[in-house]
Structure formats: structure tokens, C-alpha cells
N, C-alpha and C positions, 0 to 999 in steps of 0.2 A: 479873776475869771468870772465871766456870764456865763451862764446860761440859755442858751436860746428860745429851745422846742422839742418837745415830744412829736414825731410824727409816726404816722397817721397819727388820726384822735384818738387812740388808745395811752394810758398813762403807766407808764413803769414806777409803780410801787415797790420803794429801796427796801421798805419794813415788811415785804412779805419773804416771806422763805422760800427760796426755788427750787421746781421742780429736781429730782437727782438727776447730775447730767447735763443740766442747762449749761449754754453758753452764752458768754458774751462777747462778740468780737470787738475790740479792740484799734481803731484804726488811727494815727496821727496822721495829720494830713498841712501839707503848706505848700498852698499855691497848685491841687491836682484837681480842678474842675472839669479839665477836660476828662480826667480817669475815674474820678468816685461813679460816675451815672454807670457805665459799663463794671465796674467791682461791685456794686449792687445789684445788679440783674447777673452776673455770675454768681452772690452770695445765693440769691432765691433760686436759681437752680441747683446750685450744691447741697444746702442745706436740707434735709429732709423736714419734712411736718412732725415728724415725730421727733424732734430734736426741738425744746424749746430752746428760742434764742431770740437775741436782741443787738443789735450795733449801737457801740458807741463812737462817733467823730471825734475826737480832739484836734481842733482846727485851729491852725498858727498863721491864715494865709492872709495875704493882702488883696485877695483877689477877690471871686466870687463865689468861691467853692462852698460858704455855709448855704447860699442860695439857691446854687445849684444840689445839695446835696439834701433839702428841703423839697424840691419838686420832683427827684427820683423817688425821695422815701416814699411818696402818694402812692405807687405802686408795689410798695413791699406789703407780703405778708405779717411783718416781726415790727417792731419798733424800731426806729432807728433816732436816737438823741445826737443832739450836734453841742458840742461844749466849742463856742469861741474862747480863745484866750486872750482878755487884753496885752499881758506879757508873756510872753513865748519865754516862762524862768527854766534852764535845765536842757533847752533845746528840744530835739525827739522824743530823749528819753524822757525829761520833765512831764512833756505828752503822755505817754505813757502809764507814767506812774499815777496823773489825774484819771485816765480811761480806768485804771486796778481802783482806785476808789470810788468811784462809780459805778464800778461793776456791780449785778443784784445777780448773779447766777455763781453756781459751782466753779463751773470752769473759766476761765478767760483767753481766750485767743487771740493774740497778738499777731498781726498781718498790716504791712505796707498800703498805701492808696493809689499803688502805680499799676498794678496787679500785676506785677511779678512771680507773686505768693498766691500761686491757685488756691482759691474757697473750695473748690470738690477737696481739699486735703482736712478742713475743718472736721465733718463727721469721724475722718479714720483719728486724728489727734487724741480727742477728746476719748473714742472707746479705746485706743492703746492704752491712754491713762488709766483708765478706770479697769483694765484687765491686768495689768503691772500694778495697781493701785500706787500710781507713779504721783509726784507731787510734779514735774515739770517733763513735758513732753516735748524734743526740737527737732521743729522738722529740718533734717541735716541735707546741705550738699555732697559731703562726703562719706556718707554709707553707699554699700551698693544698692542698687537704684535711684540716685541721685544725681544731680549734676550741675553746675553751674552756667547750663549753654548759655543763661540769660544777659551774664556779664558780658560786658561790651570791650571789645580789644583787650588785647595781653598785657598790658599796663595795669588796668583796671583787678583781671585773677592773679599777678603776681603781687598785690599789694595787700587784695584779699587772702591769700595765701602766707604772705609774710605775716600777714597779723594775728592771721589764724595760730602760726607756730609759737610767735612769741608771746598771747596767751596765753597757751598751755603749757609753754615754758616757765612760764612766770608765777600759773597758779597748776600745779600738779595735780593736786590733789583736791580741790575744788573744782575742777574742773573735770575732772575723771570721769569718763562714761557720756563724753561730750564731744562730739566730735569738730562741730561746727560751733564753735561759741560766737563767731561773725553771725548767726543769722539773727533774722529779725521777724522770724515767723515760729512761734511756738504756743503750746496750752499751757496752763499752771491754775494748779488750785487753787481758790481764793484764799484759802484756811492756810496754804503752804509759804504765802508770802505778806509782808507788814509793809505796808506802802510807808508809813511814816519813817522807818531806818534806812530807806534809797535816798542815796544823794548821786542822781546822773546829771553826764555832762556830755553834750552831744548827743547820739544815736546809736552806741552799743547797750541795748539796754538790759539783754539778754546777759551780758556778763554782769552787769550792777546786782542781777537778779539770783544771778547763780553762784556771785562771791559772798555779798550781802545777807542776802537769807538763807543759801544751804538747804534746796528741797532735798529734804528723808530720801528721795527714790526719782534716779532718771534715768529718761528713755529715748529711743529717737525714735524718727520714720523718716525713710526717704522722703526728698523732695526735688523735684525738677523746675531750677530757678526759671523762668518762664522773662519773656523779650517782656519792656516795656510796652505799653498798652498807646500811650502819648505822653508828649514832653521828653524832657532829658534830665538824665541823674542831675541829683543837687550834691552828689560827692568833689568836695573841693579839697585843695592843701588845707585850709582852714579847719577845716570838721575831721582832719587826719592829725593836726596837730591837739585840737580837744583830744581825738582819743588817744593819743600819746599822753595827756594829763590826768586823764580820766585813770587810764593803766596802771602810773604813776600816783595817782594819789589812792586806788585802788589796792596796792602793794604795800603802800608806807603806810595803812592802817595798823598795823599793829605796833608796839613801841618797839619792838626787836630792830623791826626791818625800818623805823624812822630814825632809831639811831646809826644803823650801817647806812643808810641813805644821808643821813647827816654827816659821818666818818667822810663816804665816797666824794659829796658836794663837797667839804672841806679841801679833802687834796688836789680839787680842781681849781679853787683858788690859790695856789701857789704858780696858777700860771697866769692871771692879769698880775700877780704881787710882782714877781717876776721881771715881767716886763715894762712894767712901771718903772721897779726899781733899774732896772737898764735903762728907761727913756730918760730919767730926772738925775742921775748922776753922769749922763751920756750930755745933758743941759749944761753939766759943772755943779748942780749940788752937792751937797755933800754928805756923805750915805744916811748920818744918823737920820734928819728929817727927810730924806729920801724916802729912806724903809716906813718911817710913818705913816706919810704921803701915799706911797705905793701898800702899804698893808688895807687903807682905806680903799683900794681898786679890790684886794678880796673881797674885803667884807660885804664890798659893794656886789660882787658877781655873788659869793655865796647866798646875800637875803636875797635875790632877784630868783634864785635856783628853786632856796627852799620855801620861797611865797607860794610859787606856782607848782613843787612838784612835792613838796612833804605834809602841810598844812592849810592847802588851797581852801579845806571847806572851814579855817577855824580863822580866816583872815576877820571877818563881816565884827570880833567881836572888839577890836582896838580901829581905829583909825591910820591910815598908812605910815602918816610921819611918827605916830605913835610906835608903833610896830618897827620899822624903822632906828628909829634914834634909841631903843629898849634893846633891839639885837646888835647896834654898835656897838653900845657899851658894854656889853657883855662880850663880844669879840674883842675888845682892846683890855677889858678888864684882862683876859687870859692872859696875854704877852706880861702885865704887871704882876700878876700873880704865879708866875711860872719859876721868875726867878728865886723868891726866897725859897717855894716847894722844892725847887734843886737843892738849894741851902741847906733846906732842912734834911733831903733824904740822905745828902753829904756826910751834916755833920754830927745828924743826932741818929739817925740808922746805919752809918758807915760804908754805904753804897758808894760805889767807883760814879765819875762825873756821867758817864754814857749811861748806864744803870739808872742813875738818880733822874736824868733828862727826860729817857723814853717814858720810865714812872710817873713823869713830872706830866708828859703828855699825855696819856691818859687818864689823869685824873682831871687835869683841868678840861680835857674831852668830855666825859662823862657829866662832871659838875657844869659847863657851857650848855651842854644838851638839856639835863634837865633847866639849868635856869631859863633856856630858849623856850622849853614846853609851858614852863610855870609861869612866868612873866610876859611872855610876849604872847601867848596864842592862848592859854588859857583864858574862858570868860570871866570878866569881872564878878565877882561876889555881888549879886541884888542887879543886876544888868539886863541878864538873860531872861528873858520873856519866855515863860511857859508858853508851850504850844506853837513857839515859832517854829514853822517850818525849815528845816533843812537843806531842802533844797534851794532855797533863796539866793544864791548865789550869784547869777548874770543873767540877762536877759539876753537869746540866743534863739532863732528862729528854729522851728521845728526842723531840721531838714532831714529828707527822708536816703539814705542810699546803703550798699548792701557791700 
């Protein structure tokens, strides 16, 4: 990451203590020149003087947007700092979480560059918080006074709407007292969030923020999603399938839900096994190196599952083929190890064959999983580099959509 500029000539000093109250807004931007110059002359009229505050850009664009958003700042009252990023690591959220380190005030505001997310909402965020002595304030579409008019066709709010539920389905109780976990306009104390334990992926950043850290105390306030300003959404299938990843590896933090996530992906491999083994005896093989053959199409569909949906952030610590050829072995070890454990539950604990089998699978279930954690995704001893960032994960343009 560079640095660019402070603009105006005024200098944001990170070591001074801010006033109570301050904010920082917050904006990731890629590719909205034509919108930052108009969301800056909205901020300066929203903002009150008695409100100190400062903008920060996190700029992911290939365009001209830090240059243009240099020759509006001339006109602001506040500072306004622009952070290029030579790699866009994390996506949106990645954006994001560099603006939260950055940040020199109390509060932080997080808001879009397309100005969807009206600035006149910034003052009221910020004093709800501080009247709740709330740690994260979201300005929700779906409280009353809210609305989504800003979304573009019924494609567009039924997909927002599906996402919506199956976050809250997914995380209940972190989620509680959240109505909107899609938005991407909210406050948060600095002191309520540790930039360093986010690991986002795309642009829900608001959920990274609210599974991850667990602000003490939330709150909403309506908001009325507002038409874009210029350009058009950067919401693609692509940034729909990160946050199905993101969801996904979001969930299978804990070991509970990695190892039912690993149970589930397992009994999905019984259906390339499956049909492998139909295709290669369907040739005239002959079953036993068949089922071999065809057990290596699980294995293969299972590491492809649990790369990208149980252990995405702990791939960066083995190399592929590593990773790889460490969870083969360990899938094919089970099948050889399965058999004597029958043997034994047969004939030295006197369990019936069905008995002894099911037995037989769940221990070598539980023994795969953890050798899956210990061997294959755990970091090597003496490897791991203090202080490496987290989020390192893929380079992924910022893209902004709602």
C-alpha cells in the first residue's frame, strides 16, 4: 500500500487523541471518479462544524479517481487522505479494514463512493451511538423508515433479500439486533473493533465485523437506500460467489461447525465415487481397482470443497501439491484402517458386524479430521512470520455493491 496525500495542507496527526465524538469516514472506492467529487460536497454539507471529522479514500481504481478526489478535497473543510492500493488484498472489505487502521477519531463511518448512502445520516450514526453507548451503529434498510428504493430491478432485492435471511440464519445470535447485515453503511467505535483478527473476502464487510469482533452493544437507524449518483453497480455473479465463501468460511470457524462441515462435504463425495465407479466398470474394469480409481474422484471433489469452503484462510501455510498429496493420504489411509478397527471391535469388544462398522466410521471420521487440521492446514513450526497479516490472501479489486 502507498500513501499518497493529506489534502488540503492541513496534516492528520495519527498520535494525537481525538476529540470525543470525532469521526472518520471511511470510503473504498474503485473505479468512481465520476461520484467521489459530488459525495464530497454532500459530506461538507452534512457534516456539521461541530462535529470534527476527516475522510479517508481507500482507492482500488484503475482509473483516475485518486486524482480526481485530490482536486475536490481543495474545497473541503476536513481532511481528506486518499490511500492507493498497489494490491486490491481482501477486495472491498480488505479496503476497509486498511480505512479502520487508519482511522485517528472515536468513531468510524463506513459509507460507499457511489452515494447511495446519504452523509446527512453520518451526524445522526454517530450521536445514536454515543446515546446507546452502542459499539456498532447500522444504518438498516429494513427498520421502519427505511427502504431499499435505491436497488435497481427485482433481481437485484431478491438476492439482497435472500442473503439477508441466510445470514441470520446462519449466525443467530451474532447477529441479533441486526436487521440489515447486507448494508455497507454503519458507525463503530475504534476501541470496539481489532483490525488485525478480520479476514474479509469481497464486500460484506459489515458481517466480518459483526461475527469477528462481537460489538458489546447494537443499534440501528433507518436508512433510505438512495439511486446511484453515476456509473453502474459493480455487483457481479463473481462477488456473489466470494460471499458464499466468505459465509462459509465465516461459519466453519469454529472446530464444532469444521468438523460437521467436513462430515456434510464427505457424504457428497459418495456421489463422484459413485459414479466413477459406474463409469470404469461400465468400461469392463473390474470393481476392485475400479473403487480405487473411482474413491480418488471423492477425494478429489472432497479437497476441492474443503480448500475453498472450511480452511480457505489457512491454505497460504503448505503449498497446493503439498496440501493436496497430505489429504490424499490421509483419505485413503481410512479405507486401510477401517478394516482391522472392524476386526477389533468384532472380536475383542464383541460388537455385532453393523455395530462394529458404524464404530468403525466414526472413529476413523473424527481421527481424518483431526489429522486433516494437524497435517495439512496447520502452520509449520518456525514458518509463520510474526506479524503477517491475515488478510493476505488473493488479490481482488475493491468492488463496491449493496
Amino acid at each position: 500500500m502507498s500513501q499518497e496525500s493529506t489534502v488540503p495542507g492541513e496534516v492528520v496527526e495519527t498520535t494525537e487523541i481525538p476529540e470525543p465524538g470525532a469521526v472518520t469516514i471511511v470510503v473504498p472506492t474503485f473505479n468512481e471518479s465520476a461520484n467521489v467529487r459530488q459525495l464530497l460536497r454532500q459530506i461538507t454539507e452534512a457534516v456539521p462544524a461541530r462535529l470534527p471529522c476527516e475522510v479517508v479514500f481507500v482507492d482500488d481504481s484503475t482509473d483516475d479517481t485518486p486524482e480526481v478526489i485530490e482536486k475536490a478535497a481543495q474545497d473541503c473543510p476536513f481532511p481528506v487522505t486518499v490511500l492507493h492500493r498497489e494490491e486490491p488484498v481482501g477486495g472491498l472489505g480488505g479496503a476497509v479494514v486498511e480505512g479502520l487502521k487508519a482511522a485517528t477519531s472515536d468513531w468510524i463511518v463506513v459509507m460507499d463512493g457511489d452515494c447511495q448512502h446519504p452523509p446527512a445520516l453520518v451526524p445522526d450514526l454517530v450521536a445514536t451511538g454515543e446515546r446507546a453507548n452502542a459499539g456498532l451503529v447500522v444504518a438498516s434498510r429494513y427498520i421502519k423508515g427505511g427502504s431499499r428504493a435505491g436497488l435497481a430491478g427485482s433481481y437485484r432485492v431478491a438476492v439482497s433479500r435472500g442473503a439477508t435471511w441466510l445470514t441470520k440464519a446462519l449466525f443467530p445470535r451474532r447477529l441479533h439486533g441486526i436487521s440489515d447485515p447486507m448494508s455497507g453503511f454503519f458507525a463503530i467505535r475504534r476501541s470496539a473493533v481489532t483490525a488485525e483478527i478480520l479476514q474479509p473476502l469481497g464486500y460484506k464487510i459489515l458481517l466480518e465485523l459483526a461475527v469477528r469482533s462481537r460489538p458489546r452493544t447494537v443499534t440501528e437507524v433507518p436508512f433510505v437506500f438512495q439511486d446511484r449518483f453515476a456509473g453502474e453497480s459493480k455487483s457481479t455473479a463473481q462477488e456473489g460467489l466470494r460471499f458464499l465463501r466468505h459465509l462459509a468460511g465465516l461459519r466453519a470457524a469454529s472446530p464444532v461447525a469444521r468438523m460437521i462441515g467436513f462430515g456434510l462435504i464427505g457424504l457428497t463425495g459418495f456421489v463422484p465415487n459413485l459414479l466413477g465407479l459406474w463409469a470404469l466398470t461400465a468400461a469392463g474394469m473390474h470393481y476392485v481397482p475400479a473403487e480405487i480409481l473411482a474413491n480418488q474422484l471423492g477425494v478429489a471433489w472432497n479437497f476441492v470443497l474443503i480448500e475453498h469452503l472450511l480452511f480457505r484462510e489457512r491454505r497460504r501455510h503448505r503449498r497446493w501439491w503439498d496440501r493436496a498429496g497430505r489429504f490424499a493420504l490421509l483419505a485413503n489411509a481410512d479405507l486401510v484402517l477401517r478394516i482391522p478397527l472392524i476386526a477389533l471391535f468384532v472380536h475383542h469388544m464383541h460388537l455385532g458386524v453393523l455395530s462394529a462398522t458404524a464404530l468403525a466410521l466414526v472413529t476413523t471420521f473424527v481421527l481424518r479430521f483431526a489429522a486433516t487440521e494437524a497435517l495439512v492446514y496447520l502452520p509449520r513450526r518456525g514458518r509463520e512470520k510474526p506479524g503477517r497479516g491475515s488478510t493476505a490472501q488473493q488479490g481482488e479489486p475493491c468492488e463496491q455493491t449493496s
